[in-house]
VEXDREN-2710 file (C-alpha; in Angstrom, 1 decimal):
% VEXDREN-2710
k/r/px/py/pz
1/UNK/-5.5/-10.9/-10.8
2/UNK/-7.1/-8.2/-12.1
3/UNK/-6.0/-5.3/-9.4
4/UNK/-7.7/-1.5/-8.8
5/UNK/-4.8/0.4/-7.6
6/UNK/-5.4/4.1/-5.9
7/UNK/-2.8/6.5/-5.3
8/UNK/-0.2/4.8/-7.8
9/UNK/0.9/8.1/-9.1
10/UNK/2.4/8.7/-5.3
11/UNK/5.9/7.8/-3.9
12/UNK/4.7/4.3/-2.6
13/UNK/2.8/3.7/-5.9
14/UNK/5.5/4.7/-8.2
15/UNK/7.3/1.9/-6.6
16/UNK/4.3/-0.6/-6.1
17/UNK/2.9/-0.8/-10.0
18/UNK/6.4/-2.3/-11.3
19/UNK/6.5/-5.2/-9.1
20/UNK/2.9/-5.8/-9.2
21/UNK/3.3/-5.9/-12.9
22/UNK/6.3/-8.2/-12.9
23/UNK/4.1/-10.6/-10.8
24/UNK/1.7/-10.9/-13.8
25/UNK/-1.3/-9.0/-12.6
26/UNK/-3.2/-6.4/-14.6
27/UNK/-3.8/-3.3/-13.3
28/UNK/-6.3/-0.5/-13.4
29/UNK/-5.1/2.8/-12.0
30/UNK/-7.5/5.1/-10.7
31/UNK/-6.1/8.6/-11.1
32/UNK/-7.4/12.3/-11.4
33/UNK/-7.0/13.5/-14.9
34/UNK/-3.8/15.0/-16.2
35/UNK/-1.9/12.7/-13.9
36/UNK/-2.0/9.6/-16.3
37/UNK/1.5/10.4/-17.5
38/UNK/3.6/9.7/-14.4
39/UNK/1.8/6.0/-14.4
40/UNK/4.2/3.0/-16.0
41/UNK/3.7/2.7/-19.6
42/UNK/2.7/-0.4/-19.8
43/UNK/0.1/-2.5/-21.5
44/UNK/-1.5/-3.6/-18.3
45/UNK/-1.6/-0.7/-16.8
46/UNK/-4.7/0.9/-17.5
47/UNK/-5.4/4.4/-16.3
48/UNK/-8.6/5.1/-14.9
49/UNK/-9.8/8.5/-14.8
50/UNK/-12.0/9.1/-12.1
51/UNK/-12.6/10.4/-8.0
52/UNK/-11.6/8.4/-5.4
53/UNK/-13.8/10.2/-2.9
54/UNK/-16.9/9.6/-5.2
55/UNK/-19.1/5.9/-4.7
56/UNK/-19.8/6.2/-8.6
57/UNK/-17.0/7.2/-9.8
58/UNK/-15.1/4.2/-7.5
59/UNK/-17.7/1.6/-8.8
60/UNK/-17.2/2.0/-12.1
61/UNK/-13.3/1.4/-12.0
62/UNK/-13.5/-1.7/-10.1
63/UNK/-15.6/-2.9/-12.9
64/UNK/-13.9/-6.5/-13.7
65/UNK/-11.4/-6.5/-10.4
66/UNK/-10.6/-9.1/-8.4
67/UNK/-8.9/-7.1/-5.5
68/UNK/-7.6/-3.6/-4.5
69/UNK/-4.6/-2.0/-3.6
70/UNK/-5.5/1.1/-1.4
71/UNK/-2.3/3.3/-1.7
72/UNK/-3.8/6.7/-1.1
73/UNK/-3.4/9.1/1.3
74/UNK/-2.6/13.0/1.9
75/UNK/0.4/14.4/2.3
76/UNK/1.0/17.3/5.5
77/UNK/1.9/20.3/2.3
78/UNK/-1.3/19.3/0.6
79/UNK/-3.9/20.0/3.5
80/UNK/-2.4/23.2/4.0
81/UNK/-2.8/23.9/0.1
82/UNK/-6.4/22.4/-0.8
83/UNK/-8.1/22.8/2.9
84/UNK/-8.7/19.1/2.9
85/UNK/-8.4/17.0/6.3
86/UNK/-6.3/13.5/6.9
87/UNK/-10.1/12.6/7.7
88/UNK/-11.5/14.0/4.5
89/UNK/-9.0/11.8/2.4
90/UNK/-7.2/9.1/4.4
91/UNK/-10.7/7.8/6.2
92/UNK/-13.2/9.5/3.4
93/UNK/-11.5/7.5/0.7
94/UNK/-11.5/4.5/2.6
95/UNK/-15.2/4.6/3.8
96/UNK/-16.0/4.9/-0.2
97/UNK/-13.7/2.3/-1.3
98/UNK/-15.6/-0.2/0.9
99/UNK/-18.8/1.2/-0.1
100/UNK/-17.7/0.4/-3.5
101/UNK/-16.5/-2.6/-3.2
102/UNK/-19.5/-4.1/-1.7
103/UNK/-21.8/-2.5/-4.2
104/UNK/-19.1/-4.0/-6.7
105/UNK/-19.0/-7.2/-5.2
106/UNK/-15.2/-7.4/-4.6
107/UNK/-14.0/-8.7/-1.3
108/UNK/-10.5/-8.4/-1.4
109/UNK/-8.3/-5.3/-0.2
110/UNK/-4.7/-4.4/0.8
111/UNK/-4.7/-1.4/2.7
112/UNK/-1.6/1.0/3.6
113/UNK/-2.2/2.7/7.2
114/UNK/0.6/3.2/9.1
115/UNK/2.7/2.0/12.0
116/UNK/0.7/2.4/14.9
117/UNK/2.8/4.5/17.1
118/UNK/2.4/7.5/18.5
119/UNK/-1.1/9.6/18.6
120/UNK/-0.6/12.3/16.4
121/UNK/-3.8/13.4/13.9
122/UNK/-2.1/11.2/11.4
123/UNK/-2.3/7.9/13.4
124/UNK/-5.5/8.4/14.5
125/UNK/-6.8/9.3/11.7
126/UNK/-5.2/6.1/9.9
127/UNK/-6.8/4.2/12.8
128/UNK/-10.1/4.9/12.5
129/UNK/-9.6/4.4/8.5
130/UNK/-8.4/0.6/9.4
131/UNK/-11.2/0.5/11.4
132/UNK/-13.6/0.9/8.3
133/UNK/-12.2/-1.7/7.3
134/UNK/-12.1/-4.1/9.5
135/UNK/-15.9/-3.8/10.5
136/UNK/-16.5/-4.4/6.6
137/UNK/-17.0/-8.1/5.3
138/UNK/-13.8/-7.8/3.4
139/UNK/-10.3/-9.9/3.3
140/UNK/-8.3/-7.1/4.3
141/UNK/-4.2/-7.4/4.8
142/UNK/-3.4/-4.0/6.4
143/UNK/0.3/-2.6/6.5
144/UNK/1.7/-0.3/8.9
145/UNK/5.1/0.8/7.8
146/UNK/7.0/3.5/10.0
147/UNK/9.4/5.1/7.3
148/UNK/9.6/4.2/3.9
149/UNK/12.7/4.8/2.2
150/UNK/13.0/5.6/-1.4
151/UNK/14.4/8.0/-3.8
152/UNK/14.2/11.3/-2.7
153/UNK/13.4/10.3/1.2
154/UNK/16.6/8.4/2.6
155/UNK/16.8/10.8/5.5
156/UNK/15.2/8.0/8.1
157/UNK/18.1/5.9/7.2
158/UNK/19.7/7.9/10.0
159/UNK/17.7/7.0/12.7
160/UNK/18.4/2.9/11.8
161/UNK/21.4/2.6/13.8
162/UNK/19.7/4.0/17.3
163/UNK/16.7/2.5/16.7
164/UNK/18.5/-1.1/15.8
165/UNK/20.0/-0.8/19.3
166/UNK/16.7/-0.1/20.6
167/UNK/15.1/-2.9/19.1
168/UNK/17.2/-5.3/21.0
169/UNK/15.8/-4.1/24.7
170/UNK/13.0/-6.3/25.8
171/UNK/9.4/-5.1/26.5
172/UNK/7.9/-2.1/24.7
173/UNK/10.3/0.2/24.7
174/UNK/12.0/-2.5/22.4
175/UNK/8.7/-3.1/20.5
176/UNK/8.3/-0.2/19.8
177/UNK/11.6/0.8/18.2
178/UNK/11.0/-2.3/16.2
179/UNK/8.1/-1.1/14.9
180/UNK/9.6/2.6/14.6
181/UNK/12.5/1.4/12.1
182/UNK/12.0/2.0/8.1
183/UNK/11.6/-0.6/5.3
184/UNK/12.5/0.1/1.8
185/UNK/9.6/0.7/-0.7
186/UNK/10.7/-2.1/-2.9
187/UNK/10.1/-4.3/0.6
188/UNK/6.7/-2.7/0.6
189/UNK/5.8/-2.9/-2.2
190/UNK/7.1/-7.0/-2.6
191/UNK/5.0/-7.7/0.5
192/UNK/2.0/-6.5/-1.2
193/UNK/3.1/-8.4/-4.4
194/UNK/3.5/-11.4/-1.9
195/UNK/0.4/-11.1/-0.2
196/UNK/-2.2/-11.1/-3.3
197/UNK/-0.4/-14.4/-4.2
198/UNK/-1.0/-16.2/-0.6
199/UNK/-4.6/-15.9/0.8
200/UNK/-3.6/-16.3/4.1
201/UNK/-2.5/-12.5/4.7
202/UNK/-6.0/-11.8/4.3
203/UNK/-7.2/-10.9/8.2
204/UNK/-3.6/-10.3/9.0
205/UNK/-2.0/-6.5/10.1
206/UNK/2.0/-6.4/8.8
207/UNK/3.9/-4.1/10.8
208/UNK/7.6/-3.4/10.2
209/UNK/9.4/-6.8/11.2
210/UNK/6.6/-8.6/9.7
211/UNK/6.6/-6.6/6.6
212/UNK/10.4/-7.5/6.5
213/UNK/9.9/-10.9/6.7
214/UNK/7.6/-11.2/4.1
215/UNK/9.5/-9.2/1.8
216/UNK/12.4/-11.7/2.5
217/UNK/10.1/-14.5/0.9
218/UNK/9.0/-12.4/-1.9
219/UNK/12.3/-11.7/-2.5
220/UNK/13.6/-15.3/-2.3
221/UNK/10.7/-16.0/-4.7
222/UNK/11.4/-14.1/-7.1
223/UNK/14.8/-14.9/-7.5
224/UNK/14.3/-18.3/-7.9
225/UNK/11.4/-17.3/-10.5
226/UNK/13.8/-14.7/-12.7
227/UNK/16.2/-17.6/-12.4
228/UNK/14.1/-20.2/-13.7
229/UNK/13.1/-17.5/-16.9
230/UNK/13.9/-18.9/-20.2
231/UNK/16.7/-16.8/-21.8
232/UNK/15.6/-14.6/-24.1
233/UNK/16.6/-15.0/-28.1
234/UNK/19.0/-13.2/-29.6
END
């Protein structure tokens, strides 16, 4: 596929555009200028310069795409510094996005919210930003990780064990520490690989254990693919 990623310069991005290059699709990265360099360098990887909150600007990267990974989101440090809201970015982007991609003609999306627990500013915010696209005649796949650990952010790790125990209690105080626990951002990012390879996600909302589980087949996959790899010559 021919894939518009947004926010691949962030910390799930930076783990999301290798695997979705090792799964053979070509990518166009929609960044703001000057932050090309921290993309893969990689000859289908093609930076896009351009705004994700603008309709024109979103239009004219999609230009050629067959789907989009929606990555791209605000961090608490940044609102502070620029004045801009969860709404103004998490939901604003998203509302242009589908704008876009209807204007463009392009139908499928993967979308990372996240896990819906909780009713802080952030989850509702990431709510009503699923709920843009849901209402939208789109194939959406929607994740909703918890915690996503990675380099330089391991510190959930130390809620796993307490949570684990959690998760075994039936009803929803078990649920929801299931839902609460962390995946890794290479499990992410493989169920996103996964799911633009299996067109039944699309219509589907992955939340931690079913994030999990589908980064077990990706996994399982893609050993058997790097198995099956022709050596390479000497």
């Amino acid at each position: 596929m021919n894939v518009l990623v947004t926010g691949g310069t962030g910390f799930v991005g930076r783990g999301a555009l290798p695997l979705l290059l090792e799964a053979g699709h070509d990518l166009r990265a929609l960044v703001r200028a000057g932050s090309e360099r921290k993309l893969p360098l990689h000859q289908r990887c093609t930076p896009i310069t351009g705004n994700p909150l603008d309709v024109s600007s979103v239009t004219r990267a999609l230009e050629g795409c067959d789907a989009v990974v929606h990555l791209l989101g605000i961090r608490r440090k940044e609102t502070k510094s620029t004045g801009l809201t969860y709404d103004d970015v998490d939901v604003g982007s998203v509302r242009v996005m589908v704008e876009a991609m209807q204007a463009a003609g392009v139908r499928r999306i993967l979308l990372l919210s996240a896990g819906a627990i909780g009713k802080s500013v952030y989850v509702q915010c990431k709510g009503r930003a699923e709920k843009v696209v849901r209402d939208a005649e789109l194939a959406w796949t929607i994740y909703r990780p918890s915690f996503v650990l990675g380099p330089g952010q391991e510190w959930p790790r130390i809620l796993e064990p307490a949570l684990a125990l959690l998760g075994l209690l039936p009803g929803q105080m078990g649920d929801v520490a299931r839902r609460a626990r962390a995946v890794t951002r290479e499990e992410l990012a493989g169920s996103m690989a996964w799911a633009l390879d299996h067109p039944e996600s699309a219509g589907r909302i992955y939340d931690v254990p079913a994030i999990r589980e589908v980064a077990a087949q990706w996994r399982e996959s893609r050993s058997h693919r790097i198995a099956g790899a022709p050596a390479l010559s000497r």
